[in-house]
N, C-alpha and C positions, 0 to 999 in steps of 0.2 A: 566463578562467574555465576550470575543468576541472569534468569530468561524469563522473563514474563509474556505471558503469550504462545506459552508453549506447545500447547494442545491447538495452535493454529498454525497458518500453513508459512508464513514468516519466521514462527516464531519457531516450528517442530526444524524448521532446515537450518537457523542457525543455531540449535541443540546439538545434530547429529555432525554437524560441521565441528563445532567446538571441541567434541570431544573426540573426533578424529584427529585433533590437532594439537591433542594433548592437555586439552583445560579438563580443571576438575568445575561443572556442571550442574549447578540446580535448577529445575525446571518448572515452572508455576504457571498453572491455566485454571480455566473457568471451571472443565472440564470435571467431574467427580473424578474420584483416582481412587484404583484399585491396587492392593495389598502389593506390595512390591514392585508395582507399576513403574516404569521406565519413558523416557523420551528420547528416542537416539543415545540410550547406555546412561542418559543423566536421570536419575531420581527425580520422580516428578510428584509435587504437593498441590492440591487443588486448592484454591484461591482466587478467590472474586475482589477483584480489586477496590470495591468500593465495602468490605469490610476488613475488621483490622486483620494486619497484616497477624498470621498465627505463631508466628512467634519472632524476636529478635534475630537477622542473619548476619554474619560478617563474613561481608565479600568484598574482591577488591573492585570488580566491577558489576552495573547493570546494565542488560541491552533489552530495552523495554519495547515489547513489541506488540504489545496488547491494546486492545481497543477498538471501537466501532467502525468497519469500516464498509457504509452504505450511504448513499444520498435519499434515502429512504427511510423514513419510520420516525418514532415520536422524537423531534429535539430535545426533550427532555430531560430524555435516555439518552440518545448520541454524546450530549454535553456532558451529563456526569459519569459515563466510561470515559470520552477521551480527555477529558480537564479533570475532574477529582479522581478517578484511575490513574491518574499519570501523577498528581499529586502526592495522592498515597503511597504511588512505588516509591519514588524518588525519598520521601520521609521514613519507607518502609528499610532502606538500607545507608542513613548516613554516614556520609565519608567514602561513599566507594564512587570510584567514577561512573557519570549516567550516558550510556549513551540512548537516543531517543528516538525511534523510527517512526517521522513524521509523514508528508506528503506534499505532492506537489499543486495539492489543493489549495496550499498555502497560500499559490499566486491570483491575481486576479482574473477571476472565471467571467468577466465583461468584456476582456478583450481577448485578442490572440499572446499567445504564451511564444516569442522567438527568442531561444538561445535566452531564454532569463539567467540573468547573476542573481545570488541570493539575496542581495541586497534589494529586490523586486520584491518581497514579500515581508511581515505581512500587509495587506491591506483595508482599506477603510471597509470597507463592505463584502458580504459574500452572499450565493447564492442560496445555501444553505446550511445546515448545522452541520454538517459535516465539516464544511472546509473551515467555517467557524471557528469550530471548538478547538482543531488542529492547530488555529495558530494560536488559540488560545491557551493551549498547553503548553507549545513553543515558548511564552512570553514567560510562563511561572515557573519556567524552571532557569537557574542560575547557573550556572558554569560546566553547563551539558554539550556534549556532542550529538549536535541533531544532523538525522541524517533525511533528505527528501527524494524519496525515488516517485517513479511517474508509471502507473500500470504496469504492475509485477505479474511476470506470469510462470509458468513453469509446473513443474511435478508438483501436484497437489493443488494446485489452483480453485479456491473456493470463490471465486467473484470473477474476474474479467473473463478466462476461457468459458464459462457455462452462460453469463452474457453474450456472448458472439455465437456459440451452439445455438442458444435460445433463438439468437434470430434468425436463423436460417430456415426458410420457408419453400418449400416449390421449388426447390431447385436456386433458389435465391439467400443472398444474406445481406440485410438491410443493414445501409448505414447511414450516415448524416455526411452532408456538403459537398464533392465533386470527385475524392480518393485521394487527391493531389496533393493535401497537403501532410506538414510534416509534422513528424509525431517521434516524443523518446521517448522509449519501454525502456522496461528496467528489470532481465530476467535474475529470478529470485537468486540465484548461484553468485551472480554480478553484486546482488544487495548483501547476501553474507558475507562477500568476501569484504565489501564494507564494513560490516557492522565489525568482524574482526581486524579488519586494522584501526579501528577506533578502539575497539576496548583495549587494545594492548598498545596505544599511543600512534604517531609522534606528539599529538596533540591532544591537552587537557579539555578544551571547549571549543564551539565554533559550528558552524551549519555551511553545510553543503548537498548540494545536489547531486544524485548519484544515479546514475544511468548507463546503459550499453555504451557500445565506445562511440558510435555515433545515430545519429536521426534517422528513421526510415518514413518512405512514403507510404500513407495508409495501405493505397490498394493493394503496391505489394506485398505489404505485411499478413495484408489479409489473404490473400491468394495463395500465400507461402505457406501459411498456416490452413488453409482449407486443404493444400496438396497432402501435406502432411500426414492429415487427420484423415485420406480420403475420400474425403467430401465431393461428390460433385456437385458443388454448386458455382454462382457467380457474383460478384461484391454488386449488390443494386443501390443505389446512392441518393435518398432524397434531398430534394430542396429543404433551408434548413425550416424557411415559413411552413410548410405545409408538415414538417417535421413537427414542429413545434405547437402547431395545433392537435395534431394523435396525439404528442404527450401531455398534452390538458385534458384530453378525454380520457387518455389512458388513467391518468392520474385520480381523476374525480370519480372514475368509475372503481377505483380500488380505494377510495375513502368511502364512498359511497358502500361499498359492502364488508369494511371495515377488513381486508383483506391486510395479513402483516409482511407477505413478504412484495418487493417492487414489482411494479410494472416492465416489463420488457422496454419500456422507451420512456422519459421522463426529461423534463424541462433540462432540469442541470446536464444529462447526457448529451443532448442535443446541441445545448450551448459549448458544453466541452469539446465535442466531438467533430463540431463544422467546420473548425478554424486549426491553426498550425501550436500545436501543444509542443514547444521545444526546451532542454534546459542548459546551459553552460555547467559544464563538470570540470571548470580548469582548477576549484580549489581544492575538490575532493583530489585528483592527480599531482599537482604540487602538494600538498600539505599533507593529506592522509597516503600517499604515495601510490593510489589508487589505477590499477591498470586493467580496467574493464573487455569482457572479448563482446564481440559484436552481436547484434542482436540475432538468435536461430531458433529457431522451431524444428530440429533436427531433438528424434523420440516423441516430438508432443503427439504421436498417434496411442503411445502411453499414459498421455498425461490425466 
């Protein structure tokens, strides 16, 4: 098996997963790599996907997990990590099965997201290069197992938990639309155990959504995870208009000083975040035999 993406935080947990499971494990990140360097026991070769691959591998499978993952920064850039990175892999190893860890940005971010089937994605328009490019990777690859999870979180978490820290202010943590509505996360333990019943079958191609075993409501979600972590704080909830106005200024104000990493609050987050983000997982449990445990922030005070 080879792992792209390794040296990141999807990509390091289905490494260490892998090889506790008895795969033999190559590991490829952006990352520089030092002289005997390891990832979870797998040898790991540093490799920027957008040059060539360093040398010919034969493996039987790839779980591609590399790529851009911000609603922020040059499209440029987002576009050619997650379309010609993903290119490149898939040319980088032919004949071996690809499996392809997408997103559920796939779907259309104009409306509310209930219970989508895959056949919801992709769509005519997006909000921005991110969710873009993702289905534009989707499309160029031919007889891949994509797999779309929705806010991953868990041990190691470089993006959603240090988001939700980030907003926590005064005793508050700011969110978008009223708590109430519903939302599938996808904790990272849930997406390995995906990624590994794809790379070892029952099936050769196909996209599916893959998620906790069922939806939760923001607030709780958040409160469950504030208890957690300690925090005293309390979920504050804006309107999503006046929401949407701070992330124009936030926005402009971080173009405006050429600042590279996001704004704490941003259009696309806003528009994601106000409305009910749900996905149907019935093909990933029939067909990849997928038996997901339920959404818990039980350790995230380590995480």
């Amino acid at each position: 098996m080879a792992v792209t993406g390794a040296s990141g935080f999807v990509g390091g947990a289905v490494c260490r997963a892998a090889v506790a499971e008895g795969w033999t494990v190559s590991a490829f990140g952006r990352r520089p790599a030092v002289a005997g360097e390891h990832v979870g026991g797998a040898p790991y070769t540093s490799w920027d996907l957008l040059d060539a691959a360093p040398r010919p591998y034969e493996v039987d499978v790839v779980v591609h997990c590399a790529g851009s993952v911000t609603d922020w920064g040059p499209p440029r850039a987002i576009w050619a990590v997650n379309v010609e990175g993903t290119r490149n892999a898939a040319a980088a190893f032919p004949g071996a099965r690809f499996v392809h860890v997408s997103t559920a940005s796939v779907y259309d971010p104009f409306r509310p997201t209930v219970m989508a089937a895959e056949d919801a994605a992709p769509v005519r328009r997006y909000a921005n290069a991110y969710g873009a490019s993702k289905a534009a990777a989707e499309r160029c690859l031919d007889g891949a197992v994509v797999l779309r999870p929705h806010a991953v979180y868990g041990r190691g978490d470089t993006t959603l938990l240090p988001r939700i820290l980030g907003a926590v202010r005064g005793g508050r943590v700011f969110a978008v639309g009223d708590g109430r509505q519903r939302v599938s996360l996808t904790s990272v333990d849930n997406l390995v155990r995906a990624c590994l019943l794809a790379a070892a079958g029952p099936v050769g191609h196909g996209v599916f959504n893959v998620t906790d075993a069922e939806p939760v409501v923001l607030d709780e979600a958040l409160r469950a995870l504030l208890r957690e972590r300690g925090l005293d704080a309390e979920p504050y909830y804006l309107p999503p208009g006046p929401a949407g106005l701070l992330a124009v200024v936030a926005e402009t104000a971080h173009r405006s000083l050429r600042r590279r990493y996001p704004p704490r609050l941003t259009r696309y987050a806003v528009g994601h975040l106000a409305v009910e983000r749900t996905l149907d997982i019935t093909a990933a449990r029939l067909r990849l035999g997928y038996r997901p445990s339920a959404t818990s922030f039980a350790g995230a005070a380590g995480w």
